[in-house]
C-alpha positions in Angstrom: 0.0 0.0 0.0 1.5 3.4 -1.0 1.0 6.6 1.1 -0.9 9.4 -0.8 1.1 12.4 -1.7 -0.4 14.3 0.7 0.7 11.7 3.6 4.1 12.1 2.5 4.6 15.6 2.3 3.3 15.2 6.4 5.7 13.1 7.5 8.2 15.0 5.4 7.0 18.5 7.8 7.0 16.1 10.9 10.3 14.9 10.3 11.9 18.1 9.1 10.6 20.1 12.3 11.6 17.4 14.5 15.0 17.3 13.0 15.0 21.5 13.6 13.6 21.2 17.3 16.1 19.0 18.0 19.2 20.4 16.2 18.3 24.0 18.3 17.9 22.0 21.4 21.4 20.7 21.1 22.8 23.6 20.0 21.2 25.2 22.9 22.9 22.7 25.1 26.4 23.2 24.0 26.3 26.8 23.6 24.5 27.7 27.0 27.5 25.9 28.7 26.2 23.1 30.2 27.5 21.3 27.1 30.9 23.1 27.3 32.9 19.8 27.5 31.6 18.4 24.5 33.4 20.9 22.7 36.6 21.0 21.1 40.0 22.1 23.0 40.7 25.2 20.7 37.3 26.7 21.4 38.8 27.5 24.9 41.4 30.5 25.8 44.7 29.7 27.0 45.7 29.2 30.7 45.7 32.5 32.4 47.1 33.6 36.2 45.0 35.4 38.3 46.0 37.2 41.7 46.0 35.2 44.6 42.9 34.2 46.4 43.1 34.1 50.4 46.9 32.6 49.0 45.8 30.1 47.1 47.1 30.2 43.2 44.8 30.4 40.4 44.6 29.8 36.5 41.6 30.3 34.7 40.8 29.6 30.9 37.2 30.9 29.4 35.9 29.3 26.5 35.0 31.7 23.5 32.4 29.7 22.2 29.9 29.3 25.2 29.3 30.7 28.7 31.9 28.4 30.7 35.3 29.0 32.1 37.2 26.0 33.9 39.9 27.1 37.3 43.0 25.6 38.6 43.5 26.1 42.3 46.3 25.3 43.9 48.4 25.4 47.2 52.1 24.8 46.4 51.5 20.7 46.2 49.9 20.6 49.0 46.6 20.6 47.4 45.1 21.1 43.7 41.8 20.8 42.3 40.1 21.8 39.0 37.2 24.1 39.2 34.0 24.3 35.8 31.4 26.9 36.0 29.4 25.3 32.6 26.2 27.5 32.1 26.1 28.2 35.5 28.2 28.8 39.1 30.3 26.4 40.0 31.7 26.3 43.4 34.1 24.3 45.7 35.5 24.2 49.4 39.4 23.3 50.5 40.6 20.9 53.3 43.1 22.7 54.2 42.2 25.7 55.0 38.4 25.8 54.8 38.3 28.4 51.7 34.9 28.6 49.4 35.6 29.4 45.7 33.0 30.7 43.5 33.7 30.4 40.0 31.4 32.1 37.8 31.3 31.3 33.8 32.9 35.0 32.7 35.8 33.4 34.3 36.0 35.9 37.8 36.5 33.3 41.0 36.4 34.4 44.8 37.1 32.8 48.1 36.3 32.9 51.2 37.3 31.7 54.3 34.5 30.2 56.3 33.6 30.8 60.2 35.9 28.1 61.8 38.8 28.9 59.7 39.0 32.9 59.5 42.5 33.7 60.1 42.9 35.8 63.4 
């Protein structure tokens, strides 16, 4: 049994839109940030050094293609951790010395030191 013209040219529309819905979903994905890590290494800025943060070093990179940045924050090698802010905040606390980052997807991080460990 063959479908009428008419038939065809539906499925045709339904399969078309769905193909568009779901290409601008994707693309809404990736580009938002949430989806930063699906994308490729050059779309992301080089390694940059930031001033110290309650003496902890940082490097940031941003990526140019979407709303994420990525931190490395380190103490000497006494501690290192890797920081990603895809889309939206991302944040993180240290054992050493109880600091809270904040790591926003423009790539600008903070700290703070929390009650217990406020230096006197």
């Amino acid at each position: 049994m063959a479908l009428s013209p008419r038939s065809r040219r539906r499925s045709t529309a339904f399969a078309l839109i769905a193909s568009v819905t779901l290409f601008g979903l994707a693309s809404w994905y990736v580009f938002s940030g949430r989806g930063a890590g699906l994308l490729p290494q050059s779309s992301w800025g080089s390694w940059r050094e930031r001033p110290q943060v309650n003496d902890w070093g940082v490097q940031v990179r941003v990526n140019s293609w979407s709303n994420a940045a990525e931190a490395y924050v380190y103490m000497g090698k006494a501690e290192s951790f890797t920081m990603k802010a895809y889309g939206t905040r991302g944040s993180a606390s240290t054992d050493m010395d109880g600091t809270r980052f904040t790591l926003t997807p423009d790539g600008k991080i903070t700290g703070q030191w929390t009650q217990e460990h406020r230096p006197r």
